[in-house]
N, C-alpha and C positions, 0 to 999 in steps of 0.2 A: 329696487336693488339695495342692499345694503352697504356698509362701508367697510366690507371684505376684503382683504389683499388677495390679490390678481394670484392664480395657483402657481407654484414654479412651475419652472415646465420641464420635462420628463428628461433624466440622463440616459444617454445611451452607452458611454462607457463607465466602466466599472470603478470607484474609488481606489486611490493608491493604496491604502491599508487593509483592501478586497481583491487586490491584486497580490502584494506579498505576501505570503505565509510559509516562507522556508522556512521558518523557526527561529532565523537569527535577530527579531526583535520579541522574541517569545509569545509568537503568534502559531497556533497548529490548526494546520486545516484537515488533518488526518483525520482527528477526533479520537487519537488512540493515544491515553497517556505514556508517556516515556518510560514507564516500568512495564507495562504491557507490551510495548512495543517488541524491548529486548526479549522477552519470553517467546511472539510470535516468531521470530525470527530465530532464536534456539529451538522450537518446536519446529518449523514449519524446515531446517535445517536439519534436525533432524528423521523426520520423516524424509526428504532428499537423500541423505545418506542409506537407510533403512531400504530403499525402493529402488540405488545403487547399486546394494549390495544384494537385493533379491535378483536384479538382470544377472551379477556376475556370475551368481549361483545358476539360474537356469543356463546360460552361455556356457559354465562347465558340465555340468550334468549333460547339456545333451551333445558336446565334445566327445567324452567320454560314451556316447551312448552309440554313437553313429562310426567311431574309432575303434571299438571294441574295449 
């Protein structure tokens, strides 16, 4: 046998700096830079609004279809 140091032995919970990553010490676990972020959320909002406003239209069109 050699004169190896003894292995550590295995963590089972996670480190504290693998635990936080809300952002507020400028850690991101997203992996979605903050300029892309805002973009996803203007697009992804406006598609919401866009698929809003297609139900409103079909809800009056067939108001109107079924009303005379």
């Amino acid at each position: 046998m050699t004169d190896q140091e003894p292995r550590p032995e295995r963590r089972t919970e996670p480190m504290a700096d693998e635990v936080s990553g809300d952002g507020q010490d400028g850690t991101e676990t997203t992996g979605i830079a903050p300029r892309y972020r805002v973009l996803l959320v203007v697009a992804w909002t406006l598609v919401a609004l866009l698929l809003g406003y297609g139900v409103v239209n079909i809800v009056i069109t067939a108001s109107q279809l079924f009303t005379g």
